[in-house]
C-alpha positions in Angstrom: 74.7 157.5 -12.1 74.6 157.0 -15.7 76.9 155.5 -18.4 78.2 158.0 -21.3 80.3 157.3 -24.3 82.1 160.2 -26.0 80.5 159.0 -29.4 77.5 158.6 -31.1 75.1 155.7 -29.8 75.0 154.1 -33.1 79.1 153.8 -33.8 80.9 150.8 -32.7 83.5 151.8 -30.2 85.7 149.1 -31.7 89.1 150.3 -30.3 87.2 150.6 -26.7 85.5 147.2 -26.9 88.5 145.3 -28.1 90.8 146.2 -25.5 87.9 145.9 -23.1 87.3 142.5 -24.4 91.2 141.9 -24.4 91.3 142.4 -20.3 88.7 140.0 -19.5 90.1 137.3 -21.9 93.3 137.2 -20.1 91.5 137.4 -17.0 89.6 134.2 -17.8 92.8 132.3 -18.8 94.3 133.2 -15.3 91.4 132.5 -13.7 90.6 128.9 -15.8 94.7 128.1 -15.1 94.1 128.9 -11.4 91.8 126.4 -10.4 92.8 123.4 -12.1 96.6 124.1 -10.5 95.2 124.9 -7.2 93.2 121.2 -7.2 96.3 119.4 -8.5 98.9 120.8 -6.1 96.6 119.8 -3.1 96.2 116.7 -4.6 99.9 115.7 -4.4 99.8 117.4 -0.8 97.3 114.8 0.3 94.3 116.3 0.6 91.3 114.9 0.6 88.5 115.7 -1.7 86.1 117.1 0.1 88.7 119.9 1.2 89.4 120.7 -2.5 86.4 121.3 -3.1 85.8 123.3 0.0 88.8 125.1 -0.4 87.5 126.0 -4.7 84.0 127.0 -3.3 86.0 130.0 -1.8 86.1 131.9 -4.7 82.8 131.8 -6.1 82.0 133.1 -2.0 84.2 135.7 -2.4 82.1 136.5 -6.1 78.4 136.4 -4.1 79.8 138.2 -1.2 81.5 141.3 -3.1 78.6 142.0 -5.5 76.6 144.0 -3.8 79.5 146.1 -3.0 80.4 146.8 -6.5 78.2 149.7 -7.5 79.5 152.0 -4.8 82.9 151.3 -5.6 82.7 152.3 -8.8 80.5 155.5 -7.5 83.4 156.5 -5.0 86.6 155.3 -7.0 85.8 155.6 -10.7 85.0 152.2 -12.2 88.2 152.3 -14.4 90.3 153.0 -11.4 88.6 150.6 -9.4 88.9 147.9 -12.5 92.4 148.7 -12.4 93.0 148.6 -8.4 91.5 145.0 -9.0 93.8 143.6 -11.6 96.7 144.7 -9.5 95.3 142.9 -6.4 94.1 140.0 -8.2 98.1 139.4 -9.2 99.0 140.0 -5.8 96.7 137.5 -4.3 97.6 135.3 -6.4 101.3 135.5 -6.0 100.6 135.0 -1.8 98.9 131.7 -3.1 101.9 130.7 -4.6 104.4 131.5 -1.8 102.1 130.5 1.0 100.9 126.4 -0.6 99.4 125.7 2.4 95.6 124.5 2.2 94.7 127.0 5.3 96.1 129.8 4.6 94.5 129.0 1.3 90.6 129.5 1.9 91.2 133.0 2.9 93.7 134.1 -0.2 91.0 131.9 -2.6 88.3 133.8 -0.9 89.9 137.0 -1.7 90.8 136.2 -5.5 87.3 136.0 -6.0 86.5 139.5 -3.8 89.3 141.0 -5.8 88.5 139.9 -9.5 84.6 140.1 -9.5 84.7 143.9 -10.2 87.6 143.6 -12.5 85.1 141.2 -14.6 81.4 143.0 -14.1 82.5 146.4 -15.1 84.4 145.0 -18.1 80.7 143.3 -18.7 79.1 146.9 -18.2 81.4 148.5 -20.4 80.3 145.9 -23.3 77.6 146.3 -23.2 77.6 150.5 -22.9 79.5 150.3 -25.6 77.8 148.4 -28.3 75.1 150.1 -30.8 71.7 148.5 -29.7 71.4 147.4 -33.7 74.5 145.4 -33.1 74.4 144.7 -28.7 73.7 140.7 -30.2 76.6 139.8 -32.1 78.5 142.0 -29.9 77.8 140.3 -26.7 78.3 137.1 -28.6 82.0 137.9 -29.5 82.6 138.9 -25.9 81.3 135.1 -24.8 82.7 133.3 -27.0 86.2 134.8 -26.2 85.2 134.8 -22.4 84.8 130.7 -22.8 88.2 129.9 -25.4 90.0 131.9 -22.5 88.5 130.0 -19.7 89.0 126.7 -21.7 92.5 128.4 -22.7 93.7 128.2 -18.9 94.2 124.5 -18.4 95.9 123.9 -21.4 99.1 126.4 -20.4 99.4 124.1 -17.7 100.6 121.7 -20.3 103.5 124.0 -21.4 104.5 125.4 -18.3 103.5 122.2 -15.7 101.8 122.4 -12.5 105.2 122.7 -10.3 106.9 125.4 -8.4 106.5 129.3 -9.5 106.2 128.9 -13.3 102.3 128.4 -13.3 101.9 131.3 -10.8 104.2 133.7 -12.9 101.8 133.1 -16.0 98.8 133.6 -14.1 100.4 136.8 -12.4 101.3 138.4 -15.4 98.5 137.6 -17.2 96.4 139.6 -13.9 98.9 142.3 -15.1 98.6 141.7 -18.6 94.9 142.6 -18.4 95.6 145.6 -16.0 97.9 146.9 -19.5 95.0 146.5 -21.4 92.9 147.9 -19.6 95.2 151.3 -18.8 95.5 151.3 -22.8 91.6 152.1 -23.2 90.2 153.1 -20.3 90.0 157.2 -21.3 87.4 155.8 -24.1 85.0 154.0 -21.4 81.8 154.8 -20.3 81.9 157.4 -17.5 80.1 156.8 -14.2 77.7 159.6 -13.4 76.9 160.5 -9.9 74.0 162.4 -9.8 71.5 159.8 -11.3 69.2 158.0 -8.6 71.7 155.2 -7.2 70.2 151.1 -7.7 71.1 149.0 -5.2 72.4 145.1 -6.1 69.5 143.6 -3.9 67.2 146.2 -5.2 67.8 145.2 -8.6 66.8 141.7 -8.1 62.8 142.4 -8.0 63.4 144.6 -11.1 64.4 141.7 -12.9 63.5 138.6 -11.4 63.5 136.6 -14.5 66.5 137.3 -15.9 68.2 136.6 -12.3 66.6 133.3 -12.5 68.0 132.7 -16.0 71.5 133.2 -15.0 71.0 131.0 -11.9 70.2 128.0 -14.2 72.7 128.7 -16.7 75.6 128.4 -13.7 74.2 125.7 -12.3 73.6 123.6 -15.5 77.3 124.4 -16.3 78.6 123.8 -13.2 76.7 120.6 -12.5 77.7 119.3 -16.2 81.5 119.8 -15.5 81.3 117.9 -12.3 78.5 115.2 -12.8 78.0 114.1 -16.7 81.3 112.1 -15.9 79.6 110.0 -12.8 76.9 109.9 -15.5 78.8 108.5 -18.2 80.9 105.7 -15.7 77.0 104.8 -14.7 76.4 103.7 -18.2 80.0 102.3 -18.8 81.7 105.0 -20.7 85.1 105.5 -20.9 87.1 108.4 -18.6 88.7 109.4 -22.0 85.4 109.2 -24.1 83.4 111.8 -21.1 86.6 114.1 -21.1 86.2 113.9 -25.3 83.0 114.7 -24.4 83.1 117.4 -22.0 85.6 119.0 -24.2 82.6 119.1 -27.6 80.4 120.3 -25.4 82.9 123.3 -24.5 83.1 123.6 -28.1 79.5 123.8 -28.5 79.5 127.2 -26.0 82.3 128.5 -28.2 81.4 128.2 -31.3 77.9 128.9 -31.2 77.6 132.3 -29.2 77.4 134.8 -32.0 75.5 133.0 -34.4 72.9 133.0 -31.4 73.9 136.7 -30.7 73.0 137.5 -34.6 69.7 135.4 -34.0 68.6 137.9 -31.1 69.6 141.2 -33.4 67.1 139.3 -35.7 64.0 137.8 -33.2 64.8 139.0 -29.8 66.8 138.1 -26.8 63.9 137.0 -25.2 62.9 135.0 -27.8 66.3 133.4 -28.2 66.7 132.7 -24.6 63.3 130.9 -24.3 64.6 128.6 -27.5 67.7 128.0 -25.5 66.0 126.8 -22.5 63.5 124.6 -24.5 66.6 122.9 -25.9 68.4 122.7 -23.3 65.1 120.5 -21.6 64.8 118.6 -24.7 68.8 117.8 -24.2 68.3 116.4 -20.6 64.9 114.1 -22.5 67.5 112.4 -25.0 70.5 112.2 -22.9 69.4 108.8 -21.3 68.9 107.5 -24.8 71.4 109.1 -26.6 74.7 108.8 -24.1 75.6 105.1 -25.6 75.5 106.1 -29.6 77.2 108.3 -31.7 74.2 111.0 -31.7 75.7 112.2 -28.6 78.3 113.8 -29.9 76.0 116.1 -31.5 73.8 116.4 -28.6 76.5 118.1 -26.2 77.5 120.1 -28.7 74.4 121.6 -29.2 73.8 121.4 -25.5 77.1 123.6 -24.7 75.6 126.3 -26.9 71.8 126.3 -26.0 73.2 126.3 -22.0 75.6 128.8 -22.3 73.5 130.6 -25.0 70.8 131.3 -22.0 73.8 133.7 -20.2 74.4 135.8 -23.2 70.8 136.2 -24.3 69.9 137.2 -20.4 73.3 139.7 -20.6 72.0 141.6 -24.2 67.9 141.9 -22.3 69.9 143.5 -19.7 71.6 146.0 -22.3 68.2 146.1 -23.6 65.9 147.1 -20.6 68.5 149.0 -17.9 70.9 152.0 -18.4 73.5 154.1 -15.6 73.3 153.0 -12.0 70.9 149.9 -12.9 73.0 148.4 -15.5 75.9 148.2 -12.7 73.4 146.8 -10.1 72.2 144.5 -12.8 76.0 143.1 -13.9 76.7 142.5 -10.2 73.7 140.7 -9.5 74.1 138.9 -12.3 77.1 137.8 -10.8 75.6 137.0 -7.4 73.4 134.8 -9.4 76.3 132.9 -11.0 77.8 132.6 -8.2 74.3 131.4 -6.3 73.5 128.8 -9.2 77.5 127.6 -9.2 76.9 127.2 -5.3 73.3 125.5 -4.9 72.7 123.5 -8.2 75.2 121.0 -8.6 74.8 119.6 -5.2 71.5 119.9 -5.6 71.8 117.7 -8.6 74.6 115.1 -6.8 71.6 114.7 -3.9 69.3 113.6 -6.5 71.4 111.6 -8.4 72.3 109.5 -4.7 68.9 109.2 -4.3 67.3 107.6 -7.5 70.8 107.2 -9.2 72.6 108.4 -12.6 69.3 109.4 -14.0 69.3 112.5 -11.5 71.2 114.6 -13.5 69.1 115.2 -16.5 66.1 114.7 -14.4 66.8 117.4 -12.2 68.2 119.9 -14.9 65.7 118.8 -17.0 63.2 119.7 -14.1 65.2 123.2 -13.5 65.2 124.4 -17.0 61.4 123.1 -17.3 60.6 125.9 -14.5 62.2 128.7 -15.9 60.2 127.8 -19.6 57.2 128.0 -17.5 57.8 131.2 -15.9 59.0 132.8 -18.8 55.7 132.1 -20.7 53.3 133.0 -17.6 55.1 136.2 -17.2 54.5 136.7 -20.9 50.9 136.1 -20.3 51.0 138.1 -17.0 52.2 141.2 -19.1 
């Protein structure tokens, strides 16, 4: 199986890419409305936490669970018809959501969103990065994340146009599913073509290829993921304000937006490598100075830069794996990666909540700190190794 573009290696496919990059924008504004909505309507329903959060874990399950499955779907469908198939379903799903609002009936639908929409958004990652000249893979991949996190961060705020009750927040998530679908249809002729006769790679195969950069993405997820639910129960520890951590939260989002091509243009410069091990090593020095810094005004600075060296670890681990795989690994490669995310989103942040009950607010950079530490280390002995 191998990847093909109908034009020369060194031309940017800019028709293809925007259009590709289009579709999984307004994928990631459904999907950052979805959740949010979801949480709220339960909320006024009466359920407890604990179920919330059992019933949002479904999705990243369904992600970890259809992974491995991705690759021969795209052998046996066509990845753009399969990418299609998915955009459709993922509207469909999440139209049953909205008739069904009932926190049972739920954890299978959420389950299946994320079954349904993980293809949708790993091949529109494989076609990126098919489609971009190595000379320009960095800024490239940048663009793509930092439009991947304004739509995410995009999401919520539509809920403050269109509210959180009855059908109207479902119809914008459902047409934006079909939106994407129409972007998709509009460009998919000029994608990368799946080729059947190269030696197939298996997801869990891929994962010794590359154990590294599988580990990066699991500590990028979970430093995310454990940020956006803990640094709040970190800040009330030290007396800060709900409004002041949300402020917060919201410069460190900014951080992962604005900061993604610059690092992108870095790594067309140094390497990825290189960039992702300066990511990492900031990242550690971020969890070092948060207990000093969280009660002055430095912190503003330091979540900002922290939003863009965490995130920043994702992107440079995406352009190595445009560097280093073609054909039937790339796809195994994208779908582990997702596995990963999903993994790190899973394990991580209660990980990190366990800590932080034992020995108390200081768990979160201390474990973070501790995770990122590891994955510095490994990075330089396998250096050394090789």
């Amino acid at each position: 199986m191998a990847l093909a573009g109908s034009e020369s290696d060194e031309t940017v496919q800019w028709a293809a890419i925007t259009g590709v990059i289009a579709t999984v924008s307004v994928f990631a504004i459904a999907q950052g409305l979805s959740y949010p909505l979801l949480s709220f309507i339960l909320q006024r329903q009466g359920v407890s936490p604990a179920m919330i959060g059992l019933s949002a874990a479904m999705t990243p399950v369904g992600f970890i669970l259809s992974s491995p499955l991705i690759p021969g779907l795209a052998r046996r469908f066509g990845a753009g018809r399969t990418a299609l198939t998915c955009a459709a379903l993922s509207a469909l799903v999440l139209a049953l959501i909205g008739w069904t609002q009932n926190v049972y009936l739920w954890f299978p639908l959420r389950f299946l969103i994320g079954v349904v929409t993980n293809p949708l958004y790993v091949l529109s990652e494989i076609w990126v990065i098919a489609l971009a000249p190595p000379a320009r893979r960095g800024r490239v991949m940048g663009i793509y994340s930092t439009i991947i996190s304004a739509g995410f961060a995009a999401g919520p705020l539509c809920l403050l146009g269109v509210g959180t009750e009855g059908w109207p927040p479902f119809l914008v998530g459902i047409l934006a599913f079909l939106f994407c679908g129409g972007c998709l249809a509009v460009v998919v002729k000029r994608l990368p073509k799946v080729d059947e006769a190269e030696n197939k790679v298996s997801v869990l195969g891929f994962i010794p290829m590359a154990w590294l950069l599988m580990s990066a993405v699991i500590v990028a997820a979970g430093f995310e993921q454990a940020i956006l639910a803990l640094l709040p129960v970190y800040g009330t520890h030290h007396g800060i304000p709900e409004a002041r951590m949300s402020a917060l939260l919201s410069v460190m989002i900014a951080g992962n937006i604005a900061m993604q091509v610059p690092l992108g243009l870095l790594a067309e410069r140094l390497t990825a490598r290189l960039v992702r091990f300066g990511c990492v090593a900031v990242t550690v020095l971020g969890c070092v100075a948060l207990p000093a810094l969280i009660e002055t005004p430095l912190i503003w600075v330091c979540v900002f830069i922290w939003g863009a060296v965490s995130y920043g670890i994702y992107t440079m681990s995406i352009i190595e794996l445009g560097e280093r795989f073609t054909g039937s690994a790339l796809v195994a490669g994208n779908a582990a990666f997702s596995l990963m995310w999903g993994f790190g989103g899973i394990v991580v942040p209660p990980l990190t909540g366990g800590v932080m009950d034992v020995i108390g607010a200081a768990g979160l950079p201390v474990t973070l700190g501790a995770i990122c530490a590891a994955l510095a280390a490994a990075t330089v002995v396998r250096r050394r190794v090789l």
